[in-house]
N, C-alpha and C positions, 0 to 999 in steps of 0.2 A: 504494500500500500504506500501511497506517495501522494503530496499534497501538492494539486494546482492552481493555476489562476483563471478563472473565465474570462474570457478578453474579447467574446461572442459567440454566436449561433451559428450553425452551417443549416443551411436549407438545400435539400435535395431535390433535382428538377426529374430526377426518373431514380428510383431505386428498389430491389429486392421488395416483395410481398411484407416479409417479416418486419421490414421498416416503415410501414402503415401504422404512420400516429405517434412516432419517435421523436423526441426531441434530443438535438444534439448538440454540442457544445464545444466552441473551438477553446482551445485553452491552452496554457504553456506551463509545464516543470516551476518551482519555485525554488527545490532545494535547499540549500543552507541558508538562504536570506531571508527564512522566517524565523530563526534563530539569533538575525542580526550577521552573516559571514556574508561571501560576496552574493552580488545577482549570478545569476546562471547566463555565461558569453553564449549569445546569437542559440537559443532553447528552442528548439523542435518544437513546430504546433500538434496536439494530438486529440483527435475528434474522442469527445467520452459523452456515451449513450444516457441520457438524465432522465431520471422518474421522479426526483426530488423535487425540481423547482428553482436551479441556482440561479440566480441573477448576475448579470453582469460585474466583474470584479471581484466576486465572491472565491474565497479558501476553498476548496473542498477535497473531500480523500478521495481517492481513486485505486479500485482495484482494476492489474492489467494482466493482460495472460489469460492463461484456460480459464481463472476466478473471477474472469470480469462477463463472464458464458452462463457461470451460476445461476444467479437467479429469474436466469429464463425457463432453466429445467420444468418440465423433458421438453419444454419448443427449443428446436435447434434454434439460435440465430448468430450471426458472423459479426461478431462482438469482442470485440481488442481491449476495451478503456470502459468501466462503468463509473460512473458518481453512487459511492457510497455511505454517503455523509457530506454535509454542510457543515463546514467551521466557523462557528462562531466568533472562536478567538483560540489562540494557540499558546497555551505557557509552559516555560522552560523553567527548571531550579535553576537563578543565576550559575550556585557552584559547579554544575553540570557543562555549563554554557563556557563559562570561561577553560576548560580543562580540554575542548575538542580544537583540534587543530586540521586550521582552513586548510585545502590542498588547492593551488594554484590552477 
């Protein structure tokens, strides 16, 4: 699980059955800059299938891989990136925070 940014919506003009009613979400990697380390250099957009509701700019976790296919079971659908959780707000024990070292 990994926490991203929504930075907007994809709309599809023709797509797969399964994707009837989908909403989806362009979004970017956040990484260590929710902790305070750097931003993430030139971050990959990655479409994640939403049933939540996130809004624009909003934190949210994301499961990727086989786990992001889960909670379709048993409807197959061809699913990479789900939203599984909206973050509200994200805290760290300072003494945790100071102790991890940034990798360039």
């Amino acid at each position: 699980m990994q926490i991203f940014k929504v930075i907007g919506n994809v709309t599809l003009s023709r797509s797969h059955a399964s994707y009837t009613g989908a909403r989806l979400l362009a979004t970017v990697p956040v990484g260590a800059s929710v902790m305070g380390g750097p931003e993430p250099i030139d971050p990959d957009l990655v479409v994640v299938w939403d049933d939540l509701g996130a809004g624009s700019e909003s934190l949210i976790a994301v499961a990727d891989g086989a786990e992001a296919a889960q909670p379709f079971r048993p409807q197959p659908k061809a699913v990479d990136a789900y939203n599984s959780a909206i973050l509200d707000e994200v805290q760290f024990a300072p003494e945790v925070v100071k102790t991890v070292r940034w990798s360039p």
